[in-house]
C-alpha positions as CSV (number, residue, x, y, z in Angstrom):
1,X,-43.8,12.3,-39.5
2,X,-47.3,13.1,-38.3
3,X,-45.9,13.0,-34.4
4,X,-44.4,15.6,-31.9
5,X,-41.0,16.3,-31.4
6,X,-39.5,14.5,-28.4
7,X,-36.4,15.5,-27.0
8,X,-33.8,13.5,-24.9
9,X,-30.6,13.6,-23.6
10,X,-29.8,17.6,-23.8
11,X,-26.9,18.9,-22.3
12,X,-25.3,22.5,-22.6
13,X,-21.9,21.6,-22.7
14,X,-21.6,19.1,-25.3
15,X,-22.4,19.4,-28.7
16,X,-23.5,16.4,-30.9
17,X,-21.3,15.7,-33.7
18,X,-22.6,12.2,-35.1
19,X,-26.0,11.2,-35.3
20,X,-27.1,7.3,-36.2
21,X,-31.2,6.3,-36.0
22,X,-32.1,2.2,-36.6
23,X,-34.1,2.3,-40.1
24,X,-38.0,1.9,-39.1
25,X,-37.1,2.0,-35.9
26,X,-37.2,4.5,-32.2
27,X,-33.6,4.0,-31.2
28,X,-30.8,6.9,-32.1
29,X,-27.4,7.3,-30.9
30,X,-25.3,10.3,-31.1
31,X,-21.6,11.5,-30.6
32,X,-20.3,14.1,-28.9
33,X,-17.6,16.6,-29.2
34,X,-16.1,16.0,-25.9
35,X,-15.7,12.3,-27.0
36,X,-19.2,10.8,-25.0
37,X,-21.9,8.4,-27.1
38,X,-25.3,8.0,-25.8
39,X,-28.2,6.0,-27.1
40,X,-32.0,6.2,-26.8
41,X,-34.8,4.1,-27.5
42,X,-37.1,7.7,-28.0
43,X,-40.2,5.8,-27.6
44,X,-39.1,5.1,-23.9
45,X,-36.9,8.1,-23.8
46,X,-34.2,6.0,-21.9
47,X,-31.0,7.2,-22.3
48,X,-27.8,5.2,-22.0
49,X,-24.4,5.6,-21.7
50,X,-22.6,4.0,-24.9
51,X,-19.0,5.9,-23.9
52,X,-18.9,7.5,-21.1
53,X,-14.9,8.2,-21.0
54,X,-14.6,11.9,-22.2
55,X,-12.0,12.3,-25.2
56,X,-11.5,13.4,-28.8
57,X,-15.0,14.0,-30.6
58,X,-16.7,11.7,-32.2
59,X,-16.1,12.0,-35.9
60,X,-17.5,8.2,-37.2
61,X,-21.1,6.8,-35.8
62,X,-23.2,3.6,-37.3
63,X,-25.9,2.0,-35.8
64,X,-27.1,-2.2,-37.2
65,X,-30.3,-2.1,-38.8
66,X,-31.4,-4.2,-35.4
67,X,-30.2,-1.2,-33.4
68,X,-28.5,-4.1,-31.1
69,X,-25.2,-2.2,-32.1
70,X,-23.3,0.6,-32.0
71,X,-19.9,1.3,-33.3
72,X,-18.5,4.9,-33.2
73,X,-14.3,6.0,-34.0
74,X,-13.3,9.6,-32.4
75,X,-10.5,12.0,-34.3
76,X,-7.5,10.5,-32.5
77,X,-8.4,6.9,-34.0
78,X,-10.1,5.6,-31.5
79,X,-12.9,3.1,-31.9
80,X,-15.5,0.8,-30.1
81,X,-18.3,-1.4,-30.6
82,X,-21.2,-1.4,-27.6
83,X,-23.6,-4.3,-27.7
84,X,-27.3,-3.4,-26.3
85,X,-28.4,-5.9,-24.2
């Protein structure tokens, strides 16, 4: 609220299925359709590669109120917990 719009990570061949943003916080995640996740910390607008395998799309995304963690789950079942270090 009150700031511009930033935009990272934009790509025309993916489209984001699963959003997760720490609470108070500047990081975000999101999930793709092609079965990528990628993180930000928007205030640095550094993106990084949570899973960078393509696969099913991401149907399940949570973020820890730290924003230290990311888990995500795709539509075959498949799920994964990255750890920002």
């Amino acid at each position: 609220m009150g700031k511009h719009a930033a935009e990272v990570g934009y790509e025309e061949k993916a489209v984001v299925t699963r959003l997760a943003a720490m609470p108070g916080g500047t990081a975000i995640a999101w999930g793709l359709d092609d079965g990528r996740v990628r993180a930000c910390d928007v205030a640095q607008q550094a993106v990084i590669e949570v899973k960078a395998e393509p696969g099913a799309a991401i149907s399940a995304l949570a973020m820890t109120p730290d924003g230290r963690r990311i888990a995500w789950g795709d539509e075959e079942g498949q799920a994964g917990v990255f750890e920002i270090v």
